[in-house]
C-alpha positions in Angstrom: 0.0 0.0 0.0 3.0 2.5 0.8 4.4 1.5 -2.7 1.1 2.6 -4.1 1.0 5.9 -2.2 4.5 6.9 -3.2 4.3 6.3 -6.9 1.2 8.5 -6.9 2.2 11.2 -5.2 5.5 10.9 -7.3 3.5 11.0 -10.5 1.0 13.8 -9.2 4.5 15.7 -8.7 5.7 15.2 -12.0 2.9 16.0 -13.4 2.4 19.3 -11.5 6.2 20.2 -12.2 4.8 19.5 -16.2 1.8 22.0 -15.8 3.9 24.6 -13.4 6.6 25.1 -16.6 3.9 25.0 -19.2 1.7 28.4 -17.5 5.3 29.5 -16.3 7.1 29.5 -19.5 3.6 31.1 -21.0 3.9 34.0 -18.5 7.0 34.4 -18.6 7.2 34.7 -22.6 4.1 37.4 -21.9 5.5 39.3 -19.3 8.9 39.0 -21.6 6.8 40.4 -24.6 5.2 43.3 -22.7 8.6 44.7 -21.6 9.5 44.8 -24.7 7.1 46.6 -26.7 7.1 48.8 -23.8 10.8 50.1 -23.9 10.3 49.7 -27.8 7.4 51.9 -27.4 9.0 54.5 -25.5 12.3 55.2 -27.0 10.2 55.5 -30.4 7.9 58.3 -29.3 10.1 60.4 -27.0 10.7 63.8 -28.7 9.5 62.6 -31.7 6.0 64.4 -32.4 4.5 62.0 -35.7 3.1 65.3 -37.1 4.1 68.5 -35.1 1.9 72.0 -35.7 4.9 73.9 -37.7 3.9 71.0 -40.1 0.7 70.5 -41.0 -0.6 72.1 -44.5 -2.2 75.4 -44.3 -5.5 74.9 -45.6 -7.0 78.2 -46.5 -9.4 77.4 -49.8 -10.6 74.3 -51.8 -7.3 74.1 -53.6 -5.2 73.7 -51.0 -7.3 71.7 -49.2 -7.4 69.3 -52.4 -3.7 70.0 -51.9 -2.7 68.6 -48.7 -6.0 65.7 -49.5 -3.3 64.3 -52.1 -0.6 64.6 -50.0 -2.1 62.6 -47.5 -2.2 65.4 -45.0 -5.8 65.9 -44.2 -8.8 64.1 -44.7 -11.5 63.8 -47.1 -14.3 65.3 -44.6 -11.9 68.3 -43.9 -12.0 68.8 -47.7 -16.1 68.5 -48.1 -15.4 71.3 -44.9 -13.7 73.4 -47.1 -15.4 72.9 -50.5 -18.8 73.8 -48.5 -17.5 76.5 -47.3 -16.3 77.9 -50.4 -19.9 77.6 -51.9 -22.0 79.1 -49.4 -20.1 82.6 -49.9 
């Protein structure tokens, strides 16, 4: 009966151990992951504005506004804004 005892316990260890580095390698890797795209995250976006005010198009009229539209550097509903405005005077 003791033999019996031991060899499960001894199996219910191993396979704890088993299911212990499975969920730890898992959170690990996570944790691992998060820290990463963290530090990557910061050292990108310190100091560096993606679009700062000095420049973003001046958009004055429905040319320019077509302008910066084509350049990528405002959108389509800022356009209609514009193009509006320019018929209601």
């Amino acid at each position: 009966m003791l033999t019996y005892t031991y060899r499960f316990f001894t199996a219910t260890l191993k396979f704890s151990w088993k299911i212990f580095i499975i969920i730890g390698g898992l959170v690990l890797s996570s944790i691992g992951n998060a820290l990463t795209s963290f530090i990557s995250d910061s050292q990108d976006d310190f100091g560096n504005e993606t679009e700062p005010e000095h420049q973003k198009p001046i958009v004055v009229d429905k040319n320019s506004a077509m302008q910066a539209f084509y350049s990528g550097q405002c959108s389509s509903a800022e356009v209609d804004k514009y193009w509006n405005f320019e018929d209601k005077r």
